[in-house]
C-alpha positions in Angstrom: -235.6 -29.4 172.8 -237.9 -27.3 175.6 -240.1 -25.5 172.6 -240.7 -29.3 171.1 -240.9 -30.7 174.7 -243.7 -28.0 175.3 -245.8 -29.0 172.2 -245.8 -32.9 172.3 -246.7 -32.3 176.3 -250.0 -31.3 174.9 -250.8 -34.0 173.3 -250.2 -36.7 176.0 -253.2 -38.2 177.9 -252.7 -40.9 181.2 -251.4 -43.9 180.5 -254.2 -47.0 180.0 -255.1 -48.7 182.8 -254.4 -52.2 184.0 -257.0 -54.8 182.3 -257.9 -58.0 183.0 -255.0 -59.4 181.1 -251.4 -58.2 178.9 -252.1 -59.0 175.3 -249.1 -58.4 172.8 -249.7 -55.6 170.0 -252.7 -53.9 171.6 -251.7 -50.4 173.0 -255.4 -50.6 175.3 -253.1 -52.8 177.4 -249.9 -50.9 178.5 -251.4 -50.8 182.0 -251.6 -53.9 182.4 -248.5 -54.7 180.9 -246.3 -52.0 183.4 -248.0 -53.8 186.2 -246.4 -57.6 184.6 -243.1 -56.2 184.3 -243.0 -54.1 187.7 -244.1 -58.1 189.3 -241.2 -60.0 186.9 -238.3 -57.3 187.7 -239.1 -57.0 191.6 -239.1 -61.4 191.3 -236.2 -62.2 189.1 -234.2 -59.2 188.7 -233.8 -56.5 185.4 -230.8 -59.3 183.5 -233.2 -62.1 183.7 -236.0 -60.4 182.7 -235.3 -58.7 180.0 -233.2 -61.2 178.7 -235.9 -63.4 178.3 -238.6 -61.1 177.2 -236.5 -59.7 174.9 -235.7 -63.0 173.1 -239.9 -62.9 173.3 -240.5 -59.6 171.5 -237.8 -59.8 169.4 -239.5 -60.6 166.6 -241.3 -57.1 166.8 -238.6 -55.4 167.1 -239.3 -53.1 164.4 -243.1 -51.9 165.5 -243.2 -48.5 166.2 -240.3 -47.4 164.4 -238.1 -49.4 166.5 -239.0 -47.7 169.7 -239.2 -50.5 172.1 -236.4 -51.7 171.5 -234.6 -48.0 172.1 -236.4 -47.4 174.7 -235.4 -50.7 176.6 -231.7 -49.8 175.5 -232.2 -46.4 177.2 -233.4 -48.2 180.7 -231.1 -50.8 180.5 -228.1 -47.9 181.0 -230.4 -45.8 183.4 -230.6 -49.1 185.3 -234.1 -48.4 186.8 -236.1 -51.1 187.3 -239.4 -48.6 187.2 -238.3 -47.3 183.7 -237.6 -50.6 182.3 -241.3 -52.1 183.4 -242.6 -49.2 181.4 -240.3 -49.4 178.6 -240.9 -53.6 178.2 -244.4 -52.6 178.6 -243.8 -50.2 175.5 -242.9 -52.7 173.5 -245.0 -55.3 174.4 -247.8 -52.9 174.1 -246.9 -51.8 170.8 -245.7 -55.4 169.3 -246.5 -56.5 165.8 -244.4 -58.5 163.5 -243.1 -56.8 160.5 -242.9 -60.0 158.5 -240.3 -61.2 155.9 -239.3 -58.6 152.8 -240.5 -59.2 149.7 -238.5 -60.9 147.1 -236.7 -57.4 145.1 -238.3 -57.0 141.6 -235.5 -56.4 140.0 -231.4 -56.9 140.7 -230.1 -54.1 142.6 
């Protein structure tokens, strides 16, 4: 895990900064999005924010190969309210709507 650790470092850059506004599905806006969910979490608490926001993002829940959704499973059990800002902002970043499957062509 340290030799794969290592190599992906290298390939991180600082995290977007805050915009004007949090628009869901565009990564440009994770800033902006971290400092949303740091305001929502310090007001109404991690339950009651992520319980609504994840109703919210639902939908997307399988953008990014499911990694919002892990990642907010992985701060919910931390309990830290800094990691679960950034991993809502993750998924809100990162949100797009798979859509319905198409019918199958043929009977399984």
């Amino acid at each position: 895990i340290a030799a794969f650790a290592a190599r992906y470092e290298k390939k991180l850059g600082p995290a977007p900064a805050a915009t004007a506004e949090a628009r869901l599905g565009r990564p440009e806006d994770y800033g902006s999005w971290v400092l949303f969910f740091d305001a929502e979490l310090a007001r109404d608490g991690i339950e009651k924010t992520v319980g609504l926001w994840a109703s919210r993002l639902m939908p997307g829940a399988g953008s990014f190969a499911f990694h919002g959704l892990i990642r907010v499973a992985y701060a919910l059990d931390s309990g830290d309210p800094d990691e679960t800002a950034r991993a809502l902002a993750s998924w809100a970043a990162s949100y797009a709507e798979l859509g319905a499957l198409p019918p199958p062509s043929s009977p399984a």
